[in-house]
mmJSON file of the N, C-alpha and C atoms, coordinates in Angstrom:
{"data_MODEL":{"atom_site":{
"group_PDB":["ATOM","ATOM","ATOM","ATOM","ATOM","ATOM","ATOM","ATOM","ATOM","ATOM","ATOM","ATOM","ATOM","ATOM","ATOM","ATOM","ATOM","ATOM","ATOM","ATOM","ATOM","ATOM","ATOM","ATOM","ATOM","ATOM","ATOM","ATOM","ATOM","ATOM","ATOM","ATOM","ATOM","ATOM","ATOM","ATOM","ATOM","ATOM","ATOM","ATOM","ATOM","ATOM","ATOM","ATOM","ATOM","ATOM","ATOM","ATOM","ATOM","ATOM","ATOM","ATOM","ATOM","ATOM","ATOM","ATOM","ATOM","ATOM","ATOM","ATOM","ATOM","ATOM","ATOM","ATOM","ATOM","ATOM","ATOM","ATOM","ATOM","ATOM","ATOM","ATOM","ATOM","ATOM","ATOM","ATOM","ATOM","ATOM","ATOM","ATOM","ATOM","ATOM","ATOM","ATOM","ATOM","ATOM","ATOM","ATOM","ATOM","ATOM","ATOM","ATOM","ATOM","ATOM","ATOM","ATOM","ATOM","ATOM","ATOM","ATOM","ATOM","ATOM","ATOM","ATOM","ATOM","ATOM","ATOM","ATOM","ATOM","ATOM","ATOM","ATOM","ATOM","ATOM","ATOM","ATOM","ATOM","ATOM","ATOM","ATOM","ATOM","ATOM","ATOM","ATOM","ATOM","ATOM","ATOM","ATOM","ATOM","ATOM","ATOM","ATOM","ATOM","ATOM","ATOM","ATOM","ATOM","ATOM","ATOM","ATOM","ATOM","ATOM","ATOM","ATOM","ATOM","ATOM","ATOM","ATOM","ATOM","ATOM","ATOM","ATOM","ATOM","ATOM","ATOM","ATOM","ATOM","ATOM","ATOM","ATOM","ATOM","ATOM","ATOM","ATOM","ATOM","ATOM","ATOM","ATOM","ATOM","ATOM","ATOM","ATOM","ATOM","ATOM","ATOM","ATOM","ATOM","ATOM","ATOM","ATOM","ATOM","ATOM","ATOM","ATOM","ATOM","ATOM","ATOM","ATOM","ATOM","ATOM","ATOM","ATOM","ATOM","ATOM","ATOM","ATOM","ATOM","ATOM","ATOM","ATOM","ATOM","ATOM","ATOM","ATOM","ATOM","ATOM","ATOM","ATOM","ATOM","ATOM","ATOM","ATOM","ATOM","ATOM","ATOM","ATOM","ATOM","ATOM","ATOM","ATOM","ATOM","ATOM","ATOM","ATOM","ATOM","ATOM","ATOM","ATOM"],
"id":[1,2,3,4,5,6,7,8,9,10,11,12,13,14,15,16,17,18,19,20,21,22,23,24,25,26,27,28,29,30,31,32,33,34,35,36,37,38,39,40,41,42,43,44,45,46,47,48,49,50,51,52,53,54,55,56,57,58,59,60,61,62,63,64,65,66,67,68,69,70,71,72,73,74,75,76,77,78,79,80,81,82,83,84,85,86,87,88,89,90,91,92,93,94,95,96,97,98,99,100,101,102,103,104,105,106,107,108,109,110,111,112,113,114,115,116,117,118,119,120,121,122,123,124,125,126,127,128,129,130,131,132,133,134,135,136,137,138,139,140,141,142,143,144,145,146,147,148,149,150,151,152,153,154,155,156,157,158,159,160,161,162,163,164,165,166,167,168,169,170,171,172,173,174,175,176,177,178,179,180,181,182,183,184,185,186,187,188,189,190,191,192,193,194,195,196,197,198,199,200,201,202,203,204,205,206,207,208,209,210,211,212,213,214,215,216,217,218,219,220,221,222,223,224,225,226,227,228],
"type_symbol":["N","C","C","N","C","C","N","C","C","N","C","C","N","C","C","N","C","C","N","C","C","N","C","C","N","C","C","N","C","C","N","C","C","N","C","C","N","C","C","N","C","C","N","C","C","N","C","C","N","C","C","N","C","C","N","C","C","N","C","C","N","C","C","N","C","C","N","C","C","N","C","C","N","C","C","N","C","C","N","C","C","N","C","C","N","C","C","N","C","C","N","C","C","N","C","C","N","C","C","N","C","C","N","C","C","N","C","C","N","C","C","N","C","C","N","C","C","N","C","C","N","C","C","N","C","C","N","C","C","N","C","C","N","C","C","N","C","C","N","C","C","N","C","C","N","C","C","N","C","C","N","C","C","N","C","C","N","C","C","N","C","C","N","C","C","N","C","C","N","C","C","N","C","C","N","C","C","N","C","C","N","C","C","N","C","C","N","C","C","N","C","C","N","C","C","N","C","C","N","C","C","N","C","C","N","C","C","N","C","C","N","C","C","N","C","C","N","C","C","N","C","C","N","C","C","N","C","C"],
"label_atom_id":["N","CA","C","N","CA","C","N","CA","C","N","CA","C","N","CA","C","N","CA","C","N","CA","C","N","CA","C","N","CA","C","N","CA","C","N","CA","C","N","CA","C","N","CA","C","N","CA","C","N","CA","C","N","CA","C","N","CA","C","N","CA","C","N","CA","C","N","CA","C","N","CA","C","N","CA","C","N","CA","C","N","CA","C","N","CA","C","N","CA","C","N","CA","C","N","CA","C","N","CA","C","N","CA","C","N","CA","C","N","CA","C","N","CA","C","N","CA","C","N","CA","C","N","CA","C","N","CA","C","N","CA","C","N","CA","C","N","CA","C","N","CA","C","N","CA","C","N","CA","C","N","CA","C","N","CA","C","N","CA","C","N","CA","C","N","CA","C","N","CA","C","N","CA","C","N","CA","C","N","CA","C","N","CA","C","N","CA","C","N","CA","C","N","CA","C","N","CA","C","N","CA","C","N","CA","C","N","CA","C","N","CA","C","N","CA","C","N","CA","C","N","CA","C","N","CA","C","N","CA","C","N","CA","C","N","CA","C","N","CA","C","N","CA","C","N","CA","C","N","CA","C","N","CA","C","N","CA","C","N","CA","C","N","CA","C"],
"label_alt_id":[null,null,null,null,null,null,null,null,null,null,null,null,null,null,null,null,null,null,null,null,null,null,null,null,null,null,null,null,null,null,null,null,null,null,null,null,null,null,null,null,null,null,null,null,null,null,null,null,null,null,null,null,null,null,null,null,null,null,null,null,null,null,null,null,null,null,null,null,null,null,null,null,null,null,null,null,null,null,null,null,null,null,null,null,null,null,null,null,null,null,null,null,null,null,null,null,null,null,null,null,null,null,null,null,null,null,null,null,null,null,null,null,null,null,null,null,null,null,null,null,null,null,null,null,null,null,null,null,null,null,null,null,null,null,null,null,null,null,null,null,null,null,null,null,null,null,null,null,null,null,null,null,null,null,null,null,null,null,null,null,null,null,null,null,null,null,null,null,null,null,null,null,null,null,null,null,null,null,null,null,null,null,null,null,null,null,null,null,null,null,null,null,null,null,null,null,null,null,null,null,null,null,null,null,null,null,null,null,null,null,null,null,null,null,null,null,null,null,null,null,null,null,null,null,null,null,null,null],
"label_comp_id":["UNK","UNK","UNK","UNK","UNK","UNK","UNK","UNK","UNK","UNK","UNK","UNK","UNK","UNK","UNK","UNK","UNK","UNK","UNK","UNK","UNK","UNK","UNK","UNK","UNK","UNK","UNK","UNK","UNK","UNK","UNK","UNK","UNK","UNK","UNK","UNK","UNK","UNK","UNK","UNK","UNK","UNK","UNK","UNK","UNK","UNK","UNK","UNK","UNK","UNK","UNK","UNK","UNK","UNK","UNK","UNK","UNK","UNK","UNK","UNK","UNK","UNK","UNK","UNK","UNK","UNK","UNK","UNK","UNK","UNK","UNK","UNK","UNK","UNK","UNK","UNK","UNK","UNK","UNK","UNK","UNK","UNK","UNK","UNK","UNK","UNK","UNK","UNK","UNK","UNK","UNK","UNK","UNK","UNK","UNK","UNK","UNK","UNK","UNK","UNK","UNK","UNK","UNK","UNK","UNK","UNK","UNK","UNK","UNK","UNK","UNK","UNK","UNK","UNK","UNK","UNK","UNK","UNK","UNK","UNK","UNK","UNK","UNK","UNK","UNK","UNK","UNK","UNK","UNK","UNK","UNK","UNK","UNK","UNK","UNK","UNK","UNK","UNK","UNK","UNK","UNK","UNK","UNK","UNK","UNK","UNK","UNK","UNK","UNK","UNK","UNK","UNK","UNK","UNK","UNK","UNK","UNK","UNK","UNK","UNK","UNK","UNK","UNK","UNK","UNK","UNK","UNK","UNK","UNK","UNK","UNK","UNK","UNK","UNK","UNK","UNK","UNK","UNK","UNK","UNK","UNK","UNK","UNK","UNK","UNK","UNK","UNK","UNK","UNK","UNK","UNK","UNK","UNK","UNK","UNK","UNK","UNK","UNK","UNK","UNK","UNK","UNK","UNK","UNK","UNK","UNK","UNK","UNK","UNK","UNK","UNK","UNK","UNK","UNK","UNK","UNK","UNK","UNK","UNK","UNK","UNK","UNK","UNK","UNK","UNK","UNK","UNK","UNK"],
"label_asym_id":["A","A","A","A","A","A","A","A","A","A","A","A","A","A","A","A","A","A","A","A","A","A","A","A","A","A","A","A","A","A","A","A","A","A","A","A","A","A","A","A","A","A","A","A","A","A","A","A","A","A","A","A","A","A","A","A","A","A","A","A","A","A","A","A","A","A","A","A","A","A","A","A","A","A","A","A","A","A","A","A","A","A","A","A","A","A","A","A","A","A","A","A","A","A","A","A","A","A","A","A","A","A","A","A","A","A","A","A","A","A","A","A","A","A","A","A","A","A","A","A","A","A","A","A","A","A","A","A","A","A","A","A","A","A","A","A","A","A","A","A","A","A","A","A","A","A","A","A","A","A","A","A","A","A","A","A","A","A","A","A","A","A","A","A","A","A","A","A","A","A","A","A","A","A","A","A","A","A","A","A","A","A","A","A","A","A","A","A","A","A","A","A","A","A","A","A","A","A","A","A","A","A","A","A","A","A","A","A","A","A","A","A","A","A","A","A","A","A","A","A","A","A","A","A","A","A","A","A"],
"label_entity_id":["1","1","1","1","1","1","1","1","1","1","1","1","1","1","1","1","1","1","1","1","1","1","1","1","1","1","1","1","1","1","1","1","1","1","1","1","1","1","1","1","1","1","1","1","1","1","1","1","1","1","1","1","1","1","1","1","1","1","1","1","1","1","1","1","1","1","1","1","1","1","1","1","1","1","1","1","1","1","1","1","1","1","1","1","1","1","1","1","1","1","1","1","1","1","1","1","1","1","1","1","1","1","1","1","1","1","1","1","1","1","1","1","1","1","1","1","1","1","1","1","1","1","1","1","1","1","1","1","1","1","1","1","1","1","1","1","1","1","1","1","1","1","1","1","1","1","1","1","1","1","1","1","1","1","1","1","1","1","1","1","1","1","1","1","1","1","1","1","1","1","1","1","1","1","1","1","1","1","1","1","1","1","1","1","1","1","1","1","1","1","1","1","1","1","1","1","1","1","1","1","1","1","1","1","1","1","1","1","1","1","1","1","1","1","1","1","1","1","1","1","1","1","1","1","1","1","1","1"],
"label_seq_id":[1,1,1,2,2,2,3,3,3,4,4,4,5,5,5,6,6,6,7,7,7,8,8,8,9,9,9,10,10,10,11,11,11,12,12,12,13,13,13,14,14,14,15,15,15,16,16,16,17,17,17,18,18,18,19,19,19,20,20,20,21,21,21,22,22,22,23,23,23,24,24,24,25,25,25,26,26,26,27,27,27,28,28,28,29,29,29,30,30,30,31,31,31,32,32,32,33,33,33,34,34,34,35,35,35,36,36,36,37,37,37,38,38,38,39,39,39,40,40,40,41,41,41,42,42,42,43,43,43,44,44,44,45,45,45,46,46,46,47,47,47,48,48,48,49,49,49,50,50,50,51,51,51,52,52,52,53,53,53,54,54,54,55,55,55,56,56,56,57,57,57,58,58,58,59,59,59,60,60,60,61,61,61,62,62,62,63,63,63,64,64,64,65,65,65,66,66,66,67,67,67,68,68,68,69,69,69,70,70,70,71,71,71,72,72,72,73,73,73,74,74,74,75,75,75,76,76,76],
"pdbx_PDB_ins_code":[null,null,null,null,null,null,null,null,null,null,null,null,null,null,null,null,null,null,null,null,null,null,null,null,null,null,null,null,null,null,null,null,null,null,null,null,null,null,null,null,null,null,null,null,null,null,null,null,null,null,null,null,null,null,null,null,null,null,null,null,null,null,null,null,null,null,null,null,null,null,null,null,null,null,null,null,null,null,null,null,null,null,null,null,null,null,null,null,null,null,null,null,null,null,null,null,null,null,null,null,null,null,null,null,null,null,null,null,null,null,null,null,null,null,null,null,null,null,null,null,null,null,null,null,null,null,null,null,null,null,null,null,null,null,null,null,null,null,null,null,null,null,null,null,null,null,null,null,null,null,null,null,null,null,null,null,null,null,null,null,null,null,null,null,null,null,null,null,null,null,null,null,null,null,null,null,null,null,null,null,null,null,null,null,null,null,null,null,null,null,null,null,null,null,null,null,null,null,null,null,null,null,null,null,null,null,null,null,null,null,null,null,null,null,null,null,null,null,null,null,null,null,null,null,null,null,null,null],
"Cartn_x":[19.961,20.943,21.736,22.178,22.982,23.838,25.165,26.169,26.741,26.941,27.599,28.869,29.732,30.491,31.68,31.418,31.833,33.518,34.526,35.686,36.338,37.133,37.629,37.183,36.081,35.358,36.114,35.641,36.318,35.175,34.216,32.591,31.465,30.616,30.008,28.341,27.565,26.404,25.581,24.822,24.417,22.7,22.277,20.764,20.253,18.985,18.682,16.748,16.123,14.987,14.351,14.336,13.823,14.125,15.058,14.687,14.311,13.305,12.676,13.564,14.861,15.868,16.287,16.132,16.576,18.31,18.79,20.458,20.907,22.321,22.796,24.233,24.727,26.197,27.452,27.932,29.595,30.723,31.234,32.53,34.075,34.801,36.264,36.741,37.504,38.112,37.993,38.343,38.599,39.861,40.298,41.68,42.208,43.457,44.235,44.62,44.231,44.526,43.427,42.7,41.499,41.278,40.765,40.545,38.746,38.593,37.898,35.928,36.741,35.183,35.181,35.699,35.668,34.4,34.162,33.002,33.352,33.225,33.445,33.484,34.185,34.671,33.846,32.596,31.509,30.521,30.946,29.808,30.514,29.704,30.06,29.312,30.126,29.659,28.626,27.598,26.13,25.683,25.608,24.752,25.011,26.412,27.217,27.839,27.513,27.67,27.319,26.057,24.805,25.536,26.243,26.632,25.521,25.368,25.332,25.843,25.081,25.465,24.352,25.192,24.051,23.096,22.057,20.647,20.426,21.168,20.667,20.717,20.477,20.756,21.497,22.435,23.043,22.385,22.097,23.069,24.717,24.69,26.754,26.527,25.882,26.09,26.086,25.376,25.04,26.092,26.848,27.62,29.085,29.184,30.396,30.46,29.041,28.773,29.041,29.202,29.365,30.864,31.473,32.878,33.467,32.546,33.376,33.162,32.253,31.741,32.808,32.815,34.199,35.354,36.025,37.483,37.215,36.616,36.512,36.411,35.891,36.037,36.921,38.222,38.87,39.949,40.487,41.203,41.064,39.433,38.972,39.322],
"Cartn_y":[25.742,24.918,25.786,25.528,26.076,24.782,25.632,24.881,25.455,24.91,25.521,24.603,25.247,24.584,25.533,24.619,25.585,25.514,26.762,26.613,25.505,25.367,24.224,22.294,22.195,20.978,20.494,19.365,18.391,18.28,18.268,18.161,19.739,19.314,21.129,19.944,20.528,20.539,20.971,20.331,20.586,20.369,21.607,21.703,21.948,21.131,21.584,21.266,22.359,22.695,21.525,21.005,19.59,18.563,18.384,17.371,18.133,19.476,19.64,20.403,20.958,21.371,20.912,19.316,18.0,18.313,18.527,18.82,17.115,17.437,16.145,16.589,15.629,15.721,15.576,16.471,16.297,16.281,15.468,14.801,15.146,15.977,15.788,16.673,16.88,18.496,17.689,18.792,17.883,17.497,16.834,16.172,17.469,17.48,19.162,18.662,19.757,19.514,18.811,18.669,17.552,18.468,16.982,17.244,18.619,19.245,19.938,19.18,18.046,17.063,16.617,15.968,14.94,15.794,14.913,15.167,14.925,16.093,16.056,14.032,13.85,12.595,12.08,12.426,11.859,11.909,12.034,11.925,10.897,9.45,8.602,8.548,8.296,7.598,6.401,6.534,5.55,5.378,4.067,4.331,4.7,4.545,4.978,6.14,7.434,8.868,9.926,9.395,9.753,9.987,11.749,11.384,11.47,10.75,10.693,10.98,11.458,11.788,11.469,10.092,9.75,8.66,9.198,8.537,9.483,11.006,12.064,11.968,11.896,11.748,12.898,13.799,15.152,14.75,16.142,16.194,16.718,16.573,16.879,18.749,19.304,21.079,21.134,20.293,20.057,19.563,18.708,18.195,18.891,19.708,20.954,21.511,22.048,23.451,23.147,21.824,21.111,20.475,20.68,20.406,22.094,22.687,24.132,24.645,24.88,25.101,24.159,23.091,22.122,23.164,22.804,23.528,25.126,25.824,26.96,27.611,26.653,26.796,25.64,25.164,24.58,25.216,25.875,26.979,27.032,27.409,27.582,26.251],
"Cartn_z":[-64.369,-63.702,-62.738,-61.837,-60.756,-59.92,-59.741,-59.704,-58.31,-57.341,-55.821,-55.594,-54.884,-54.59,-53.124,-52.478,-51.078,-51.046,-51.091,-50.441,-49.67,-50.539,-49.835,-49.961,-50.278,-50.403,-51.649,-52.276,-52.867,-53.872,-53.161,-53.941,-54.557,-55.316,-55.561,-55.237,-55.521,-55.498,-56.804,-57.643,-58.948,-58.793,-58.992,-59.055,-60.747,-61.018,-62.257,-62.28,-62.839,-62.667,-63.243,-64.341,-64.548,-63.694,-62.568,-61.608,-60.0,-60.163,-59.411,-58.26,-58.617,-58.061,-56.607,-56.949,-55.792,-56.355,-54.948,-55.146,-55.551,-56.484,-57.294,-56.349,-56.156,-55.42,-56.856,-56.91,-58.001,-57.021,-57.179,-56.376,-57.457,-57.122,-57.413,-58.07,-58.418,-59.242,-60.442,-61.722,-63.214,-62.91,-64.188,-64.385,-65.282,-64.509,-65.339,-66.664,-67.776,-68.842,-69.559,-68.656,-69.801,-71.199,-72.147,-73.215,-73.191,-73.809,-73.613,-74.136,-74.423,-75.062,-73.97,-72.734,-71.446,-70.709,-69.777,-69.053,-67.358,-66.907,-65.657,-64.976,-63.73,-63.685,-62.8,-62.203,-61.72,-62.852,-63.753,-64.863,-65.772,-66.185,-66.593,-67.637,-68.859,-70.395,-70.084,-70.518,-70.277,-71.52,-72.191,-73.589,-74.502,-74.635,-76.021,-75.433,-76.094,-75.508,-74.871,-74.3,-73.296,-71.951,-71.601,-69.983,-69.117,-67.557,-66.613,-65.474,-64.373,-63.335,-62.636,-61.832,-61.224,-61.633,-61.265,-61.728,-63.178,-62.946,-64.111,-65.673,-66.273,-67.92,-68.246,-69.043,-68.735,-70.283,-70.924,-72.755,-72.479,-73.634,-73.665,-73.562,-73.65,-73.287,-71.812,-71.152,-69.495,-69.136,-69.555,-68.791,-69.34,-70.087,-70.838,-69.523,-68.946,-68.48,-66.854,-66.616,-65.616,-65.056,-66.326,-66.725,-66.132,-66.707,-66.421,-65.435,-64.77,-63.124,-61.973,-62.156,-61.286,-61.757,-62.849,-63.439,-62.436,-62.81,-62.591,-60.742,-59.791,-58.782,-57.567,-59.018,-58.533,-57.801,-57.889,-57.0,-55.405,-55.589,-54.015,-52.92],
"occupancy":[1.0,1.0,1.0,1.0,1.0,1.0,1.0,1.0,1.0,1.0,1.0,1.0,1.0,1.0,1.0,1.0,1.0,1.0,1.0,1.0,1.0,1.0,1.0,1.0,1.0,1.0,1.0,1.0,1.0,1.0,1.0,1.0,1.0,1.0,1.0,1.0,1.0,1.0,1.0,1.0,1.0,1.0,1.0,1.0,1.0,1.0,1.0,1.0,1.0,1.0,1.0,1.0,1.0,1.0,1.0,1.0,1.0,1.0,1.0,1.0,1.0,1.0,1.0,1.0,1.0,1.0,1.0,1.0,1.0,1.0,1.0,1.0,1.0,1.0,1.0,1.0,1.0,1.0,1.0,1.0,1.0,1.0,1.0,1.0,1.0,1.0,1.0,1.0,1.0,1.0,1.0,1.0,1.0,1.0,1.0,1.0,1.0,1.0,1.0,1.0,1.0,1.0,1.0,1.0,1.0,1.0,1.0,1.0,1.0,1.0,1.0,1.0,1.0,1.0,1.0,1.0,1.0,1.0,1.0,1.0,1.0,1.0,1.0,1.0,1.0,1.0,1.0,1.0,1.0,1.0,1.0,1.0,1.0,1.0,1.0,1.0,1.0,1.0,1.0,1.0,1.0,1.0,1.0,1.0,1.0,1.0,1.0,1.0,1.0,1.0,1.0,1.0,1.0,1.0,1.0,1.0,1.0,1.0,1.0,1.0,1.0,1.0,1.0,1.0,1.0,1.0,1.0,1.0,1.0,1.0,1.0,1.0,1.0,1.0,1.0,1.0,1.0,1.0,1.0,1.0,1.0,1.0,1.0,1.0,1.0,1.0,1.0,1.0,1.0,1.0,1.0,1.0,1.0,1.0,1.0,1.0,1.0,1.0,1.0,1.0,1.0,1.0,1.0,1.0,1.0,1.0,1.0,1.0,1.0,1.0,1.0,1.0,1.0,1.0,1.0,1.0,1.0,1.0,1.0,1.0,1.0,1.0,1.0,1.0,1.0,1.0,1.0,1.0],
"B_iso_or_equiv":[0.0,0.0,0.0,0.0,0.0,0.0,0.0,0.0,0.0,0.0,0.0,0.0,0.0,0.0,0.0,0.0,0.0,0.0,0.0,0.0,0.0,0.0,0.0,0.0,0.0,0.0,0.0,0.0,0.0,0.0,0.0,0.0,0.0,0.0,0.0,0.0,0.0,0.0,0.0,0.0,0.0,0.0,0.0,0.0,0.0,0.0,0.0,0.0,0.0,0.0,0.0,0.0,0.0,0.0,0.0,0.0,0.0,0.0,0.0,0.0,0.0,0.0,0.0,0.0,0.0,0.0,0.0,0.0,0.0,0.0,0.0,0.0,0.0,0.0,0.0,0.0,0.0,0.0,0.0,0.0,0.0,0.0,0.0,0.0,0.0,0.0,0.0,0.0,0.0,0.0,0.0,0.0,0.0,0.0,0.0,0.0,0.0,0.0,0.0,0.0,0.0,0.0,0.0,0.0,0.0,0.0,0.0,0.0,0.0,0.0,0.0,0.0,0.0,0.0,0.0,0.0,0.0,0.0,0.0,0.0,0.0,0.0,0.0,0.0,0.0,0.0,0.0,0.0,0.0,0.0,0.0,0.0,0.0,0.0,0.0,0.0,0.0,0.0,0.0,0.0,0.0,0.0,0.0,0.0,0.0,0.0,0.0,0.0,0.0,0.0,0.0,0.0,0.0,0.0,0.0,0.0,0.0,0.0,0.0,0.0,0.0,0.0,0.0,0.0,0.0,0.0,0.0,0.0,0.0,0.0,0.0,0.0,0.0,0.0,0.0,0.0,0.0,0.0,0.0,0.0,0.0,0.0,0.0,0.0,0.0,0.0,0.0,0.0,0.0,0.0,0.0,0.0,0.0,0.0,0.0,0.0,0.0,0.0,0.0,0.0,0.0,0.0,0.0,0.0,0.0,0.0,0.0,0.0,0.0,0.0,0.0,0.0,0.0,0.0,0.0,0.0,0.0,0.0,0.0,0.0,0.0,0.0,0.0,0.0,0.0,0.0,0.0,0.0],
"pdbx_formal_charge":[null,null,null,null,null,null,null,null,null,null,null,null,null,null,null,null,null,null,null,null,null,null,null,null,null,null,null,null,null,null,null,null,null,null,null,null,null,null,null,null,null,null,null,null,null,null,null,null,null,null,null,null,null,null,null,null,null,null,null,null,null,null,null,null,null,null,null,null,null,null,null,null,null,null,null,null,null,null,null,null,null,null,null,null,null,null,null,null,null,null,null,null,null,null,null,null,null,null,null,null,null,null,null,null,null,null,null,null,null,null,null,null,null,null,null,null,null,null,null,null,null,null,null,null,null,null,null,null,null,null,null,null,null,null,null,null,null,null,null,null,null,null,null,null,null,null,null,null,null,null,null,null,null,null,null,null,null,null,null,null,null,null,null,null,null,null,null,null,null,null,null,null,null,null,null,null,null,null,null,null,null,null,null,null,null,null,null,null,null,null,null,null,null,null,null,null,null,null,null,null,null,null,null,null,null,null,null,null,null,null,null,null,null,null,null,null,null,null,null,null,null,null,null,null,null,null,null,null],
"auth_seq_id":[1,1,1,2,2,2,3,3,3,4,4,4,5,5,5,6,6,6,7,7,7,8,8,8,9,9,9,10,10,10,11,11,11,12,12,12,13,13,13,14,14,14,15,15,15,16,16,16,17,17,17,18,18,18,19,19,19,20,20,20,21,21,21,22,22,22,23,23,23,24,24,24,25,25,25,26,26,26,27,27,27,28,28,28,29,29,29,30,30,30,31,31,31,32,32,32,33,33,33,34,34,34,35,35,35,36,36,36,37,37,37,38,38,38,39,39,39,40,40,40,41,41,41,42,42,42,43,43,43,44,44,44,45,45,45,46,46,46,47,47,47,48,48,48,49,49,49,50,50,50,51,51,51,52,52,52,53,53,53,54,54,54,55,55,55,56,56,56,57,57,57,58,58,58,59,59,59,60,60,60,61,61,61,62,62,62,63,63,63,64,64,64,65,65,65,66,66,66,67,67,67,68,68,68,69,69,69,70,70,70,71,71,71,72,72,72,73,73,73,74,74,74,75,75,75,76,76,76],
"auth_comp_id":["UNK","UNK","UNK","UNK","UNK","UNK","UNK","UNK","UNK","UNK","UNK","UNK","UNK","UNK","UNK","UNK","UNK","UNK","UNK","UNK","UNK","UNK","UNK","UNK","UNK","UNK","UNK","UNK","UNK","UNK","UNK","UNK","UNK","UNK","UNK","UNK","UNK","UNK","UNK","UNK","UNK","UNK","UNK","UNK","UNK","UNK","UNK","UNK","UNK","UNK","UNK","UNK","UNK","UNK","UNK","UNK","UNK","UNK","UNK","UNK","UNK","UNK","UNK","UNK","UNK","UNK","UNK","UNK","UNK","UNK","UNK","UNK","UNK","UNK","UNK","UNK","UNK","UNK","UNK","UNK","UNK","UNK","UNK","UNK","UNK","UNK","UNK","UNK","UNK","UNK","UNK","UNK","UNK","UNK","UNK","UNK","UNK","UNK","UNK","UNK","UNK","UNK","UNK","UNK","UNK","UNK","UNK","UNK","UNK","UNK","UNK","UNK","UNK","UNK","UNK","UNK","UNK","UNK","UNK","UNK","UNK","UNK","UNK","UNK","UNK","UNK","UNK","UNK","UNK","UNK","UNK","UNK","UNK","UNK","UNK","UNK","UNK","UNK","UNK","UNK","UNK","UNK","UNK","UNK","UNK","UNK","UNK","UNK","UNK","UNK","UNK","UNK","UNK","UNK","UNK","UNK","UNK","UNK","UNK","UNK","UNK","UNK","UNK","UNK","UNK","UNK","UNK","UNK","UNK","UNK","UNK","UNK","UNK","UNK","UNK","UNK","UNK","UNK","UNK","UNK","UNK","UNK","UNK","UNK","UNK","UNK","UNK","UNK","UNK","UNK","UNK","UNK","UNK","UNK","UNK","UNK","UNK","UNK","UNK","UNK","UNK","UNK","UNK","UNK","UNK","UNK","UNK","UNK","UNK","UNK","UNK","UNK","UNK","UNK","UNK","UNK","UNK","UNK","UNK","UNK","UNK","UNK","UNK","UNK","UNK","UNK","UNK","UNK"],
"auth_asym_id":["A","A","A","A","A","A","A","A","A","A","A","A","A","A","A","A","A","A","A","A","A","A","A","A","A","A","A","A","A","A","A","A","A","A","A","A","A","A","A","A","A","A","A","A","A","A","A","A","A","A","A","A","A","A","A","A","A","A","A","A","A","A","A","A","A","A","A","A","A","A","A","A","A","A","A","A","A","A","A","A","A","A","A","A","A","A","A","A","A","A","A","A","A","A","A","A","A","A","A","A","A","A","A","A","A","A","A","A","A","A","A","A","A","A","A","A","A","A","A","A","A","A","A","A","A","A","A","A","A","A","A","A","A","A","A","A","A","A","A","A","A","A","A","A","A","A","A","A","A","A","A","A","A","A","A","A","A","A","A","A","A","A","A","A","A","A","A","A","A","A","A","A","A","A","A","A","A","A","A","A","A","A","A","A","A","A","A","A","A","A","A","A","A","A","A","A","A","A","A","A","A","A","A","A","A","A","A","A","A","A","A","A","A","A","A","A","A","A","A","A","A","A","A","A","A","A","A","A"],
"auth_atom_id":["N","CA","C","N","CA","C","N","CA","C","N","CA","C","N","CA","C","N","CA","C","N","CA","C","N","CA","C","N","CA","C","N","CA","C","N","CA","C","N","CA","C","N","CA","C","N","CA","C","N","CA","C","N","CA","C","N","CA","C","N","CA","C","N","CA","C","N","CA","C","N","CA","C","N","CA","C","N","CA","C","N","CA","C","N","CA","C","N","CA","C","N","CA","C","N","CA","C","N","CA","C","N","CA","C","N","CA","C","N","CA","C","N","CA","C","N","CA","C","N","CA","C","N","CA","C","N","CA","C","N","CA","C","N","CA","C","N","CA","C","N","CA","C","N","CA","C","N","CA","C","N","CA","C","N","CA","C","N","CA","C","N","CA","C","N","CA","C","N","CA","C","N","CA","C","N","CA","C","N","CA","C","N","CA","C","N","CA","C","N","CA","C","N","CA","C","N","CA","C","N","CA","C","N","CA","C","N","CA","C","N","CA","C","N","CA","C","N","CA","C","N","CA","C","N","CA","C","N","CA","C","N","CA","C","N","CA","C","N","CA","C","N","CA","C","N","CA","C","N","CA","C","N","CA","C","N","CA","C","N","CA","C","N","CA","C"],
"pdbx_PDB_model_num":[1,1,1,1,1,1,1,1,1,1,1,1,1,1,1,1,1,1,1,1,1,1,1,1,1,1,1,1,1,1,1,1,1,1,1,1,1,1,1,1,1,1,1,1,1,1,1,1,1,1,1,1,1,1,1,1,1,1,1,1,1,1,1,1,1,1,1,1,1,1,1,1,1,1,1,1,1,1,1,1,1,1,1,1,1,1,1,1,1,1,1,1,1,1,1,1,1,1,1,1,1,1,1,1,1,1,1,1,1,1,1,1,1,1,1,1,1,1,1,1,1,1,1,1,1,1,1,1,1,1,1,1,1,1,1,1,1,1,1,1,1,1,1,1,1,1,1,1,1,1,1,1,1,1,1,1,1,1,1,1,1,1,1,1,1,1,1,1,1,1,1,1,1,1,1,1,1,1,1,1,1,1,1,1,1,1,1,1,1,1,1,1,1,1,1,1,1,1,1,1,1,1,1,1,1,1,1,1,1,1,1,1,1,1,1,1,1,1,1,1,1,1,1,1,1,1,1,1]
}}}
């Protein structure tokens, strides 16, 4: 998985080798303070507890790790 996200933008870019590393668009910073179970906020609860992004199916470690890549180059 690889996670980009350019200075300044609002959005990162999320590549992952099982979808053929076709770039996925992530839109928005986290929400400060989130609970550390939440899931980044372009990633929506689908199917009970199954996140999504997208068309993507995440598991919940994918979408942690996705949670933390946003938080983490929220600054820039």
């Amino acid at each position: 998985m690889i996670f980009v996200r350019e200075p300044g933008k609002q959005h990162g870019v999320f590549l992952h080798s099982d979808l053929d590393w076709e770039p996925k668009l992530v839109e928005g910073p986290p929400t400060a303070g989130a609970n550390a179970q939440e899931v980044p906020p372009t990633v929506r609860q689908f199917l009970g507890d199954v996140p999504v992004l997208g068309d993507v199916i995440l598991n919940q470690p994918e979408a942690l790790w996705l949670k933390a890549c946003l938080a983490a180059s929220e600054r820039w």
